[in-house]
Each structure stands twice: as C-alpha cells, then as structure tokens.
C-alpha positions in Angstrom: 136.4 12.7 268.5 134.6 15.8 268.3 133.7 17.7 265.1 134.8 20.8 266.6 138.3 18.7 266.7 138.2 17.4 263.2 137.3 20.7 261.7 140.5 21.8 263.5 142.7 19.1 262.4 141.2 19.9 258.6 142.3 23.2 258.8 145.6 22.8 260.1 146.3 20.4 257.4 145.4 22.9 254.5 147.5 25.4 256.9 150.4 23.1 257.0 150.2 22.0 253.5 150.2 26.2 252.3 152.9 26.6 254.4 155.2 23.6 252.9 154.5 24.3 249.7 155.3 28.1 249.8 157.3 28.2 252.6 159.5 25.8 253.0 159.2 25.0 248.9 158.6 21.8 249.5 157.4 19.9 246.5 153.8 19.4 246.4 153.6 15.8 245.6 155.5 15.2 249.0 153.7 18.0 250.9 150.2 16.5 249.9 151.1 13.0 251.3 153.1 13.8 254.4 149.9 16.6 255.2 147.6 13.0 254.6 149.6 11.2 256.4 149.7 13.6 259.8 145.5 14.4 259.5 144.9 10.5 259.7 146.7 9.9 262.5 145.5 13.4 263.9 142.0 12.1 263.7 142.3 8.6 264.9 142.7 6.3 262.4 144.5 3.0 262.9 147.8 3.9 261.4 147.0 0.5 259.6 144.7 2.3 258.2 146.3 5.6 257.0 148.3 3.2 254.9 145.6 1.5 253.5 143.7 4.4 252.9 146.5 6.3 251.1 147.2 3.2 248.8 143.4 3.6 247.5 143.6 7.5 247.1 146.9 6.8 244.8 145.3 3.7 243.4 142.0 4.9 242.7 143.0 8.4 241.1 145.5 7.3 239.2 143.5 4.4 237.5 141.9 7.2 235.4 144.3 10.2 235.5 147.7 8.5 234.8 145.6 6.8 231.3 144.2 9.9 230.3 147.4 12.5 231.1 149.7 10.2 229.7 148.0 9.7 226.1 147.1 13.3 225.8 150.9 14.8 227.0 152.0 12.2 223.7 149.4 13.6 221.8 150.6 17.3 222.7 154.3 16.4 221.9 153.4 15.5 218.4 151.5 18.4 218.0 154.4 20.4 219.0 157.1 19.0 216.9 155.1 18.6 213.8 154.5 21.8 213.5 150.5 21.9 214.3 150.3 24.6 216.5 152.1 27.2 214.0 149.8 25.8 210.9 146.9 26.7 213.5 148.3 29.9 214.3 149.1 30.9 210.7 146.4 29.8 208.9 143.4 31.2 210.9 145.6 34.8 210.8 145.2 34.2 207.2 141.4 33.5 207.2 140.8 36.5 209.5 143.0 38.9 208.3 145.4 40.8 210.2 143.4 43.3 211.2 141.5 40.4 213.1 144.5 39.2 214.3 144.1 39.3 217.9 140.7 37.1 217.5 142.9 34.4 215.3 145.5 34.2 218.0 142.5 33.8 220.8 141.3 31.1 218.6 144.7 29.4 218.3 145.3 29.3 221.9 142.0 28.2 222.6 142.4 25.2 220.2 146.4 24.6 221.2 146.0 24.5 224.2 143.6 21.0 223.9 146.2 19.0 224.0 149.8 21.2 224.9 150.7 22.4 227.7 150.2 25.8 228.7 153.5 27.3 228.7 154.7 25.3 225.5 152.0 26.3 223.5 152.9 30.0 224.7 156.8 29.4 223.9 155.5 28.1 220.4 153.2 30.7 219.7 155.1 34.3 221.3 157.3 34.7 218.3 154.2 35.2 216.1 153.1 37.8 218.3 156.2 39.4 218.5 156.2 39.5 214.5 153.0 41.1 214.4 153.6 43.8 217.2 156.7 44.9 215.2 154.7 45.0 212.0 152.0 47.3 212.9 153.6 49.1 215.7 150.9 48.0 218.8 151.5 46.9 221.6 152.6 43.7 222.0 149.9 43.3 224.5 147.0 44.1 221.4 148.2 40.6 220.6 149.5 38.6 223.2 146.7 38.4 225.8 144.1 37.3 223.3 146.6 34.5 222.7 147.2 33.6 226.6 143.4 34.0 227.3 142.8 31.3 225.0 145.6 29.1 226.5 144.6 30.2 229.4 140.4 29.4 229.0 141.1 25.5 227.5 144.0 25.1 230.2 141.6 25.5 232.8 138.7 24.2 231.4 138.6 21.8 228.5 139.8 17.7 228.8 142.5 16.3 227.9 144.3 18.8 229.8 145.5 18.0 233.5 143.6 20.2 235.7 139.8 19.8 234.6 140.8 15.7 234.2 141.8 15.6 237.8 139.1 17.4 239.2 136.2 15.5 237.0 137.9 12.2 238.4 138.2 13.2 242.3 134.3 14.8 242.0 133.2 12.2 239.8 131.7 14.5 237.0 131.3 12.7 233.4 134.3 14.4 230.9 131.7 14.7 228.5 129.8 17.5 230.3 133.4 19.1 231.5 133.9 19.6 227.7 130.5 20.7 226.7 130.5 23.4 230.1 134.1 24.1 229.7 133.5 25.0 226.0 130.3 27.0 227.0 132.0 29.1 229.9 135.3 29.4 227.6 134.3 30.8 224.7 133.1 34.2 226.4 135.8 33.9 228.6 138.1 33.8 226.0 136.6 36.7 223.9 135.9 39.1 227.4 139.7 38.2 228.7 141.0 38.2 224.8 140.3 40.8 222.2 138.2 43.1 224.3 140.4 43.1 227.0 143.4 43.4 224.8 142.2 46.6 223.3 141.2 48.3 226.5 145.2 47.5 228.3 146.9 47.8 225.1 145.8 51.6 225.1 147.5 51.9 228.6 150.8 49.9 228.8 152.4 50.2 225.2 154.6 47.4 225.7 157.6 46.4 223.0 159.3 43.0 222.4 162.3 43.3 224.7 165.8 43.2 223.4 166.4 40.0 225.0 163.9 38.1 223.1 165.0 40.0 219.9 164.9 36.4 218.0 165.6 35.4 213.8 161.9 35.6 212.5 160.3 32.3 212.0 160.7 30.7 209.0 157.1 30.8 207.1 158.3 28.2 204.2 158.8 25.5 206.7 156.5 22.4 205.7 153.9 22.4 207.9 151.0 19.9 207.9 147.5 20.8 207.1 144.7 22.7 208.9 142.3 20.0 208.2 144.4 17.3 209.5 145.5 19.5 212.3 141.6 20.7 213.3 140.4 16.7 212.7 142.9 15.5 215.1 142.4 17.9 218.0 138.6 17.2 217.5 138.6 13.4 217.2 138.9 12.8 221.0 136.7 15.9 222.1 133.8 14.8 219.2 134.0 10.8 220.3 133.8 12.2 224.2 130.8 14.2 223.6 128.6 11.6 221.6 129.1 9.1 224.2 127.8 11.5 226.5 124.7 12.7 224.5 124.2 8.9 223.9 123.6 8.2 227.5 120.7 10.9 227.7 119.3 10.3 224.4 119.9 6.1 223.8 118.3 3.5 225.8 120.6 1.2 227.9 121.5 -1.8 225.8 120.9 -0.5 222.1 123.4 -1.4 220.1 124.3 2.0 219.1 124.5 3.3 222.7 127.5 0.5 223.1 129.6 1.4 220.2 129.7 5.2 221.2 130.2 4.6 225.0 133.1 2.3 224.0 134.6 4.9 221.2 133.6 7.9 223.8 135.5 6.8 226.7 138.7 8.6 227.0 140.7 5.9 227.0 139.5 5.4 223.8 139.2 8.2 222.5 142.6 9.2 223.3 144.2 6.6 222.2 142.6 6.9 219.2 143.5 10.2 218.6 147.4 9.8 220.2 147.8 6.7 217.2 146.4 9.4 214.7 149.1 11.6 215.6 151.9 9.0 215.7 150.7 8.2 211.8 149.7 11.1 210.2 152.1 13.8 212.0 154.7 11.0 212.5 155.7 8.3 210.3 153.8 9.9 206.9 155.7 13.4 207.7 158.9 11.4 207.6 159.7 10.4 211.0 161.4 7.2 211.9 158.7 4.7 214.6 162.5 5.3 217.0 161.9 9.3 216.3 157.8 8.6 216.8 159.0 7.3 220.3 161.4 9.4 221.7 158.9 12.4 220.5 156.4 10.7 222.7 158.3 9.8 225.5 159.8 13.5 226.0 155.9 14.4 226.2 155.1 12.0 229.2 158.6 14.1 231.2 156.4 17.0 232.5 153.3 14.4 232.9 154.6 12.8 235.3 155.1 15.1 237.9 151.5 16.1 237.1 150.1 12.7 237.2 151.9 12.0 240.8 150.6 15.6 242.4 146.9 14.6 241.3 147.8 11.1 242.9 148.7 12.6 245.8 145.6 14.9 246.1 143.4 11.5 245.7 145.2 10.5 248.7 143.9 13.6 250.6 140.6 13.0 249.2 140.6 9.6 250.4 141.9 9.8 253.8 139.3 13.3 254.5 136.4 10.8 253.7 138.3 7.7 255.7 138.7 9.8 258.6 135.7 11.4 258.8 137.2 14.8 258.8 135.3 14.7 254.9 131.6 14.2 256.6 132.1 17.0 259.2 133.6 19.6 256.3 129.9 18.4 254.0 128.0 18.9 256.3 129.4 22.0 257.4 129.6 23.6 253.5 126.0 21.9 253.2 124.6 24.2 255.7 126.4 27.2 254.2 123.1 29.7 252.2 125.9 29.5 249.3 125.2 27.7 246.3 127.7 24.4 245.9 128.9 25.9 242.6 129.5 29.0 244.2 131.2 27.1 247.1 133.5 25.1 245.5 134.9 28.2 243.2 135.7 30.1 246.7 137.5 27.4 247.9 139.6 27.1 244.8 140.4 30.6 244.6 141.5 30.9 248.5 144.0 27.8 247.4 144.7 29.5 244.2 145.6 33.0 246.1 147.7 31.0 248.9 150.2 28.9 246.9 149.9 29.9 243.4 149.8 26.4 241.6 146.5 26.6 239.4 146.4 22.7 239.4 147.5 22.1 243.1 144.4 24.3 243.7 142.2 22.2 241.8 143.1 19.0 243.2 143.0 20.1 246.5 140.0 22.3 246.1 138.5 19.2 244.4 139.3 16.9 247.8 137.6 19.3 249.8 134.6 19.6 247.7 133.9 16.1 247.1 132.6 14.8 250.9 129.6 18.0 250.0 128.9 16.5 246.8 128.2 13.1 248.4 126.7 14.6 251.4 124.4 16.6 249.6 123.7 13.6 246.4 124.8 15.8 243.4 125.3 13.7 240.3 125.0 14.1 236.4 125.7 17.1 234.6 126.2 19.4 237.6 129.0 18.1 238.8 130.0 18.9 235.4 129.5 22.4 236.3 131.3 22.0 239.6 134.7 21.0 237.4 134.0 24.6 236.0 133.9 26.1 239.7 136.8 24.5 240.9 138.8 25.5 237.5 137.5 29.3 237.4 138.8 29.8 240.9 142.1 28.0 240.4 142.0 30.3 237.7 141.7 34.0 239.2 144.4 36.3 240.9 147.3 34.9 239.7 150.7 36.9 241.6 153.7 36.2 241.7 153.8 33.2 243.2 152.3 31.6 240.5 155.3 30.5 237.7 152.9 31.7 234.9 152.9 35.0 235.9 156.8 35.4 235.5 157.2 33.3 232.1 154.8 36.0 230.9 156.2 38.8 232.4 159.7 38.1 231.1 158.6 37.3 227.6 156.8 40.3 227.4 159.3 42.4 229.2 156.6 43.9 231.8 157.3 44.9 235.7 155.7 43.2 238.4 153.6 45.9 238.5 152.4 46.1 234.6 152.5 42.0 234.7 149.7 42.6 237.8 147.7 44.8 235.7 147.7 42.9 232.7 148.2 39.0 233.3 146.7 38.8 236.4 143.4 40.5 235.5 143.5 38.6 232.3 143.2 35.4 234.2 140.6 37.3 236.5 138.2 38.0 234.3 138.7 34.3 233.0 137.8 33.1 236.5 135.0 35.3 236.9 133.4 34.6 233.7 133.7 31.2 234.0 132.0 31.2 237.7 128.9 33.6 236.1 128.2 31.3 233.1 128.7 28.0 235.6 125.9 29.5 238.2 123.5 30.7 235.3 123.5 26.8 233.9 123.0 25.8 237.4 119.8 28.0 237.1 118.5 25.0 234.5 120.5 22.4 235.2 119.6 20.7 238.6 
C-alpha cells in the first residue's frame, strides 16, 4: 500500500474519531478502539492481527498506567476526606497573609492538585474563595484563577496525575524528568496564569459569588491534620521519583546505592509508599475504621477507571499506527517537517485539544501520534521528558465550551459564555503557552 494511502487512512481515523466523540457523543474509550479497529483493517493488516495488536496496546499501556492511576486516585481520596487540601489552603493563607492571598491559593492548587483530581480539588477549594471575595469586596476572579491556574499547571503537568502519566508511558519519557520539567514550566506558568493574570481580569469583569452558590461558611474549627504531615506526604512519592532519576545520571550501574533508590524511586514504589502513608497517618490514626480506610479508597479508584480504560485505549491506537505502518509514514513525514519535535508534538495536541475538548483524550492521542517520530528520529532521555511538556501544554490551551471544565467554572463563578471565554480560557492559554516557551528553551540545552 502506498504512503499517500496510509496518510489518508491516518487522517480519516483522527477525522472519524473527532467526529464520534463530539458528534455523535460517543464515549471515547469506545470511539478510540472501534477508530483502531477500522485503520488496521484499512491498511491491510491480517484481521488476526488487528486483534493481536490491540491486545498489546491495552496490555502494554495499562501494565504501567492502571498501577500508577490507581494508587495515586487512593492517595487523592484520602487527601480529600481528611481534610488535607483545606489545611493546605488555610495555612499557607495564614503564612502569606491575606493581602497575598491570591499567591497562597496558586500555591494550594499547585500542591492539591498532585494527587486530586482537578475538578475535586476545585469543589474543595471554591468555598474559600468565595469567603475571601465577600470579605474584601474583589472580584471573585482576584482569587479564583490563581487557584485554578495552579490546579490547572500540576493537572497538566506534574505525575501522579493522569494526563502527564499516560503520555510519559506511550512516549517512553522517564517520570522523573516529567516532574522535574513539569515543575520547571509550572511554576511560571502558574504565577503568569495566577496572580498576575488575576489582577489584570479582575479589574475588567467584577464578578460576585452567585446566589446559587450562596453556601454556610466553612467551618474553620474542624480538626484538620497538619501542614507538615500534609506537605511530607504529597512530597514523598515526587522526592523518591526524583532521586531515582538523578541516581541514574550521577551513580554507576551496580553501586549499591544506585539499587536502593531505583527500587524506592519507581512509581510503583513510590506510590505505594506514599498511598499506605495516607491510609495510616490520614486514616486509621485520625480515627477511621481499616472498613472506612477502604471504602474511602475504593470511591477514589470510581473516576480512575474510566481514565485508566481511555489511556488503554489510546495504547491501542498507538500500537496498531506502528503495527500498521501507518506510524512510520506519519515519522517520517513530521521528521521532515523544519519544526522542532517539541514544537511538533504541542501543535498536534492543541489541534486535538481545540477539536474535542477532552485535555487528556488530547494527550493520549496526541501522544500515539507522536511516538512513531520519536522512534523514527531516536529521541531518548530527558527530552522526551520535555516532549510530555509539549503534549500537556497543547492539551492545555483554548479550552471552549466543549471542554466540561470550562462550564464547572463558569457556573461556580456565575460567568457567561462570553466572560468564562475571557477569563478561563485564556487562563489555560497562557498556561499552554508558557509551558511550550519554557519546554523549547530547555530543548536549547538539553539534546
């Protein structure tokens, strides 16, 4: 079969999977192996084959993802129902000051948002903005984006959360480097997209907490655990991760020391590690029964698993773009593109990201297209690292309204389509853009 043909039958899948995912609302798990399934047999694989080759997609991705996802959605319940997240929130208000609320709240999110989900660390978090905006009489935007920018930023770029975990596994980048780029391109992300930009929209859209969310203020007595014990535990895994990354550059292969850390450092260690912590010291010593411990965890792995299957399923893409060839002609084609890889990849992601809305559908599919260029072209180490950041900053940017974010914020905050576009969406913008400048000036020194 010609390349002209597979390049054809590549693009009518992504066209087909768009168009079952936002047309027909077709969930995407399905979408992404029924779209497999027809660009196998489109491009002349044994149907023997297609079968085969799917089963390894699923296998192979969810070897890693299901592990990590799993542990860290467990770790993020406990955080949640103990209580973490407002002992974050409250006690770096507390160290900054009020007047420096908004960078406390960028701070929280950036550090909640580790291990919880996006929108629950937002539904956790909203009422203390809300309680500030009525205090001092700002807009509830002055407070509220530099709190989604940093759920936002670690969302999209930090481990253990879904998104950056899928795409290090399809590209094969080492988490390590994910954390140590995603932390570098977050933080100004987070302040540019936070605080500054808070003060700049807050001037032009004085926004008030709508009547509907008019809510009992939150109870500030309730025992909460510590902001040691909370900071230690979200650090554990990210700190063990790290070091058995830097051990690999610094350590010779076989000393002693370099075996302990890559053991403790891989994160299905590491997480484990940090998920028992939690079931200890913000479970059982808090007061919780082991039968309250593990109902709390399972209701964590409920929104996991759609996750893990819809990364699953973009392995299986992967896997049957490379099995089919399709994934050689698509290289080779991006490789002889002037654009830089990193560059590249974050373009892709973004035209996903723009078409169906779903920040981690657009990484894992953006990821399956990128990964026959990284083989093609024999990128390994730490920039693949930096593609993760790519793929993450372009799933990222211009979220609209077919994106479910961008109405949970707009009906928490009580904005129009209109003022939700000018706010939200260039929040995450600027995140995206950010993130894609600070990825392509490491790529300047890291080769």
């Amino acid at each position: 079969m010609s390349d002209q043909m597979l390049i054809l039958i590549a693009l009518a899948g992504i066209f087909l999977l768009l168009f079952l995912v936002i047309r027909t609302k077709l969930h995407a798990f399905v979408a992404l192996l029924l779209v497999s399934l027809i660009v196998g047999v489109l491009a002349g694989m044994p149907l023997d084959q297609v079968i085969q080759t799917m089963q390894n997609g699923m296998g192979g991705t969810l070897g890693f993802v299901a592990v990590v996802v799993g542990l860290g959605a467990m770790f993020g319940q406990m955080l949640e129902v103990s209580g973490g997240a407002d002992r974050l929130a409250r006690t770096l208000i507390e160290k900054f000051g009020e007047d420096k609320a908004q960078w406390s709240l960028g701070v929280t999110g950036f550090l909640v948002a580790i291990p919880v989900f996006f929108d629950v660390g937002f539904i956790i978090l909203v009422p203390i903005v809300y309680g500030l905006a009525k205090k001092t009489g700002k807009s509830l935007l002055y407070y509220g984006i530099p709190l989604l920018a940093g759920l936002a930023v670690t969302h999209s770029f930090i481990p253990p959360t879904p998104g950056p975990i899928a795409v290090a596994d399809l590209v094969g980048a080492d988490l390590g480097w994910v954390i140590l780029f995603g932390a570098l391109a977050g933080i100004p992300s987070m302040i540019i997209a936070g605080p500054l930009f808070a003060r700049y929209i807050s001037k032009r859209l004085h926004i008030v907490v709508p009547d509907y969310m008019n809510m009992e203020e939150v109870e500030y007595d309730r025992d909460l655990p510590s902001f040691k014990l909370i900071s230690a535990i979200i650090l554990t895994p990210l700190v063990l991760i790290l070091c058995n990354t830097v051990s690999g550059v610094w350590l010779e292969d076989g000393h002693i020391a370099k075996q302990i850390l890559t053991f403790l450092g891989h994160p299905f260690v590491a997480l484990t590690i940090a998920t028992l912590l939690t079931f200890v010291f913000l479970g059982t010593k808090r007061g919780y029964t082991r039968q309250e411990v593990q109902d709390i965890a399972n209701k964590g792995l409920e929104p996991a698993g759609i996750i893990i299957l819809v990364t699953g399923a973009g392995g299986v893409f992967k896997e049957v773009l490379i099995d089919s060839g399709v994934g050689d002609v698509i290289g080779n084609m991006m490789a002889g593109s002037n654009l830089p890889p990193i560059l590249l990849a974050f373009l892709i992601a973004a035209a996903v990201r723009v078409a169906q809305g779903s920040a981690t559908v657009s990484m894992v599919t953006a990821a399956g297209l990128v990964s026959p260029l990284i083989a093609i072209l024999g990128l390994e180490g730490p920039v693949l690292g930096l593609i993760v950041i790519a793929i993450a900053s372009g799933a990222t940017v211009l979220s609209h309204v077919n994106d479910s974010g961008f109405w949970l914020v707009g009906r928490y905050f009580g904005l129009s389509v209109k003022d939700t576009l000018k706010s939200w969406t260039v929040m995450e913008t600027l995140i995206g853009l950010v993130g894609l400048t600070v990825a392509l000036l490491l790529g300047i020194f890291i080769k």
